[in-house]
Each structure stands twice: as C-alpha cells, then as structure tokens.
C-alpha positions as CSV (number, residue, x, y, z in Angstrom):
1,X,0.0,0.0,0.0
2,X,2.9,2.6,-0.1
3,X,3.0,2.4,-3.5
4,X,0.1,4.0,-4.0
5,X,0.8,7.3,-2.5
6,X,4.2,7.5,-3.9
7,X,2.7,7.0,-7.7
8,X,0.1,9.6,-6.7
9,X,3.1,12.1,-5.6
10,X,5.1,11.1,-8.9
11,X,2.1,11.6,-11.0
12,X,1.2,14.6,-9.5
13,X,5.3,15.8,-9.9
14,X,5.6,14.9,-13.3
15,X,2.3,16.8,-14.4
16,X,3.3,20.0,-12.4
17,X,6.5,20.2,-14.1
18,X,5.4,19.6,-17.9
19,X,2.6,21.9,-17.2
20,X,5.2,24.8,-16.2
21,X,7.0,23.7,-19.4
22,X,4.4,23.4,-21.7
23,X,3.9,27.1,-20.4
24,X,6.9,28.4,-20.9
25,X,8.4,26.7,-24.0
26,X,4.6,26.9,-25.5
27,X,4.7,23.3,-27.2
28,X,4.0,20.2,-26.0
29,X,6.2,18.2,-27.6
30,X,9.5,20.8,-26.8
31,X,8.1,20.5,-23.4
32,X,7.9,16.5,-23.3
33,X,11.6,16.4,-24.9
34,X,12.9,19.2,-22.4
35,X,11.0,17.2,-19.4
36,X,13.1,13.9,-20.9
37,X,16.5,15.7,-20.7
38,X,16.0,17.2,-17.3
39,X,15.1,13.9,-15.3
40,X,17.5,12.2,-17.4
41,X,20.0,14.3,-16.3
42,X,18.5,14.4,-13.1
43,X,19.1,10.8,-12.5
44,X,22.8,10.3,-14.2
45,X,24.2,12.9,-12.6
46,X,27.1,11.6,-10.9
47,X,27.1,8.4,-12.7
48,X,30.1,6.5,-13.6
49,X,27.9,4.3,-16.3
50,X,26.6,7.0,-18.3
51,X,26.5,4.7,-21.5
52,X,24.4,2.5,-19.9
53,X,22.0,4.6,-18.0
54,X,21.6,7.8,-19.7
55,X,19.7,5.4,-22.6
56,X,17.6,3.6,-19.9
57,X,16.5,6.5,-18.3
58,X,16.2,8.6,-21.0
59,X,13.4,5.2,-22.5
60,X,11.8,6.0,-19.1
61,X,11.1,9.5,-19.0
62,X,10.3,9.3,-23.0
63,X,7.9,6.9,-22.4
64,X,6.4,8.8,-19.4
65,X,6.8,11.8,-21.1
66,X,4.3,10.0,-24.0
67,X,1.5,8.6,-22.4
68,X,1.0,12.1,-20.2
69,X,1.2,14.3,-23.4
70,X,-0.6,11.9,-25.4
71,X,-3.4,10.1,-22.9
72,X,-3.4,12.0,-19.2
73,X,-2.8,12.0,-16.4
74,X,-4.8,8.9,-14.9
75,X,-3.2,6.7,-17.4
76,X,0.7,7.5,-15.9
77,X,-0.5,7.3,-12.6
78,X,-1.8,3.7,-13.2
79,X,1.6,3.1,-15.1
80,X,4.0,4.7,-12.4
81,X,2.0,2.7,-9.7
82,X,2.2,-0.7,-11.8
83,X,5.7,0.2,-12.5
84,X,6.3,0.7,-9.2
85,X,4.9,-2.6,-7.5
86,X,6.3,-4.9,-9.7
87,X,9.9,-3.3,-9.2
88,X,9.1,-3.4,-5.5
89,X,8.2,-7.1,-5.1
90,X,11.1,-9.8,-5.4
91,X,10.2,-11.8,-7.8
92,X,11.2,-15.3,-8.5
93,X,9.8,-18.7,-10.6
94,X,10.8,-21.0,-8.0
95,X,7.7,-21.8,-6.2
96,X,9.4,-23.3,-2.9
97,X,10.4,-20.0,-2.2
98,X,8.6,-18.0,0.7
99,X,7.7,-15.0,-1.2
100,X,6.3,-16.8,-4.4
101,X,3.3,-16.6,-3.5
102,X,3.8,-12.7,-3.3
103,X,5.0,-12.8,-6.8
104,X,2.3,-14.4,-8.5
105,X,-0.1,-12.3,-6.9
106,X,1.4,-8.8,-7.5
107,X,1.5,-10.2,-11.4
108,X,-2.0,-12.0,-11.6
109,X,-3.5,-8.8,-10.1
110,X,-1.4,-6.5,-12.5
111,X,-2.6,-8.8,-14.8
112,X,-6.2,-9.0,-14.1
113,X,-6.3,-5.2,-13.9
114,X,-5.0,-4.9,-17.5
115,X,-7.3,-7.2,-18.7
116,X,-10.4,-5.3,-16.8
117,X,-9.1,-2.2,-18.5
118,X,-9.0,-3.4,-22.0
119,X,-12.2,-4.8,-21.5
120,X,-13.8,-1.3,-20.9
121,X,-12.0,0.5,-23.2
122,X,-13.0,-1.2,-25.8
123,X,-16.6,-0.8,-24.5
124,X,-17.9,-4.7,-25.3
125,X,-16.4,-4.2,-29.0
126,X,-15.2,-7.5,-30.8
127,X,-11.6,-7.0,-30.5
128,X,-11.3,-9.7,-33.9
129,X,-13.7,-9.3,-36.4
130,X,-15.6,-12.6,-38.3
131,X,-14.0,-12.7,-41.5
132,X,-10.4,-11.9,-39.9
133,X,-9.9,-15.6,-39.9
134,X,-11.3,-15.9,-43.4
C-alpha cells in the first residue's frame, strides 16, 4: 500500500512540471523532450555508467513523457504505480520459495487489472472481427 501514494506524488510531480513547461516553451512536444532531458540528467548525474543509464532513463522519461502528453494523467499514474509494485516485489519462478506466493499475486493482479481495463476501453467491442480468420 505505499505504492500508491508515492505513484500519486510522482504523477502529481511529473504533471506540475510539464505543465510549467508546456507554459513556458509553448509546445508540448519541446516540453515533453525538455521534461526527458531534465530527469535524465536528473538521475545520471554523478554516474560512472553514463553509456548505460543515460539510454535507460532517457526510455523511461520518454515513455512517461508520451502517455501524459498523449493520454493524461490517470493513465501515468496507473503506469507509475504498476511500474512501481512490480519493481518493489522480489520476484522469483521457484515456487518453494517464501515470497512466491507474493509474486504471483502482485502479477495475476497486474494482470487481471490490465485485462479489466481493456475490456472497458474497448466498451464490449469485438476485438477480432468474423472474417479476420477468413
């Protein structure tokens, strides 16, 4: 359950500050590339593996950067906050492990949520139409 207030505090960061850019630089692509280089600077600073991480992070923030421009806010917030408990949960395949049972159900509930989602997005829609397999 502390993942859900930290990926309501991310959310909430990461709109603030491409709302002050989108502002200023009066674009909001500019802005989503400017938000991109900032955290990914941000985050490398000090790094002695900047050919490694400055591509990672700047895939992160890009991505980020996309699905608030492009779909909102309530759809980074359910990203950051899926994002952040499966990165928080150790996960493993070997069922004779203690914490397997954690693991499969952080992922069957990410899972099942996904699933849910698509369902009403797609508002009872066929998702493959009848002469698809023609």
């Amino acid at each position: 359950m502390v993942n859900v207030p930290a990926a309501v505090q991310g959310t909430l960061m990461f709109f603030f500050m491409l709302f002050i850019l989108r502002v200023l630089l009066r674009n909001r692509w500019l802005a989503a590339a400017v938000f991109v280089a900032i955290w990914t600077a941000i985050q490398t600073l000090g790094s002695d593996r900047l050919a490694i991480q400055v591509p990672v992070w700047m895939a992160i923030y890009s991505i980020a950067a996309f699905a608030l421009v492009r779909f909102g806010l309530v759809t980074l917030a359910a990203a950051v906050f899926t994002a952040d408990s499966m990165g928080n949960i150790p996960m493993t395949l070997n069922p004779s492990l203690w914490y397997f049972n954690a693991t499969v159900f952080v992922t069957l509930a990410v899972l099942a949520l996904a699933v849910w989602s698509f369902k009403e997005a797609t508002a009872g829609q066929r998702i493959f139409s009848a002469d698809l397999l023609e």
